[in-house]
Every structure is written in structure tokens, then in C-alpha cells.
C-alpha positions in Angstrom: -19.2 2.2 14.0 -19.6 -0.9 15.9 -20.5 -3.4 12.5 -16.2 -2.1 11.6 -15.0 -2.7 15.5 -16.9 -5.9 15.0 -15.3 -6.8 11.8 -12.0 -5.7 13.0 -12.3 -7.8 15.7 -13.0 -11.0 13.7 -10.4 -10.0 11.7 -7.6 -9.5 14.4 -9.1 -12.8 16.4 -8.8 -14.8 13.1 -4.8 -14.1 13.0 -4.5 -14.7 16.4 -6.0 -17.9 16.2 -4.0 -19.2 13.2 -0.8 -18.2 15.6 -2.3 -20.3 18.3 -3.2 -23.3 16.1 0.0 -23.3 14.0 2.3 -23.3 17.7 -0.5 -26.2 19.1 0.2 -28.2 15.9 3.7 -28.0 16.1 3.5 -29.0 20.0 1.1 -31.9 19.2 3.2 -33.2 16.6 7.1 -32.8 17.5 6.3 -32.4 21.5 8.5 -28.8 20.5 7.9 -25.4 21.2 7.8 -23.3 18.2 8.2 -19.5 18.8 8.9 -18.7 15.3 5.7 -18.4 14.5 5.1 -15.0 16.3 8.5 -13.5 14.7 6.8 -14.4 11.1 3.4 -13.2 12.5 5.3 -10.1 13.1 7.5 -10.2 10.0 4.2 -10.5 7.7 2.6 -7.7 9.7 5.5 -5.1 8.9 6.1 -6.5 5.6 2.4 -5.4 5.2 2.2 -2.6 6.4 5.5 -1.2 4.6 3.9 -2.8 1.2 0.3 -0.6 1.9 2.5 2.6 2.6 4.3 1.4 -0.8 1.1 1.1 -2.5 -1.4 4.2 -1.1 -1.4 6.3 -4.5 -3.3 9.2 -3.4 -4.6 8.0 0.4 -6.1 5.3 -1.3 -5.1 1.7 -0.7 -6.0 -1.5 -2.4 -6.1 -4.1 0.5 -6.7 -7.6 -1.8 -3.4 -6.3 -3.5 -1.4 -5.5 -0.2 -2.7 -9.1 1.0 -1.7 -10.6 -1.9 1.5 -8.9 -2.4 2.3 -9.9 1.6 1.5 -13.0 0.9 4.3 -13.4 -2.1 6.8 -11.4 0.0 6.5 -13.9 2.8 6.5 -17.1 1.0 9.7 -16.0 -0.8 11.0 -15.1 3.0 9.8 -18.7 4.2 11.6 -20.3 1.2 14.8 -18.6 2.2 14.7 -19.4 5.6 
């Protein structure tokens, strides 16, 4: 039980932390602040979670597909906008 909060944890910190250094980067570099980051944070976290409801065959979900499958969804969203 507390090894999978643990993990969870690192997990959750991880995004957060890419959120933080992707709106510091964009501050350091254009002097600009960048909220867009945290509506795609948000858009990637519902596009996930509406692709692992798509893809639980049974109860059973394959995460490194729902990751990767996110991760196609939301490049094709970046490219369009």
C-alpha cells in the first residue's frame, strides 16, 4: 500500500514538474507568461482518460498503450493548434 501511494506520488510530482519547468522556460526565454500549458496538461489528462475508458476490454487496461496513444492524440492537437 504505501510502495503504490509512493509511486503514485512520483508519478503525479513528475507531471507537475514538467508543467512548472515548461511555464519557467517560457518565462526565462520570452519574459511571457504562458498559461497554456495547464489547458494542454488538462487536455492530455482527459484525452487520457477518455482513450483508457476506450480501451478497458474487460476491466483490463493496457497503460503503455493509453500513454502512447495520448501521446499521438496530443501531438496531432498541438500540430493543429
Amino acid at each position: 500500500m504505501f510502495f503504490t501511494q509512493l509511486v503514485n506520488g512520483l508519478i503525479v510530482g513528475s507531471g507537475y514538474g514538467l508543467v512548472a519547468v515548461g511555464l519557467n522556460y517560457t518565462l526565462g526565454l520570452a519574459r511571457v507568461f504562458n498559461f497554456a500549458y495547464g489547458a494542454f496538461y488538462a487536455w492530455a489528462a482527459y484525452a487520457g482518460i477518455a482513450i483508457g475508458g476506450a480501451l478497458a476490454w474487460g476491466g483490463h487496461v493496457n497503460y503503455v498503450a493509453v500513454c502512447l496513444l495520448t501521446l499521438i492524440v496530443m501531438a496531432v492537437i498541438a500540430a493543429l493548434f
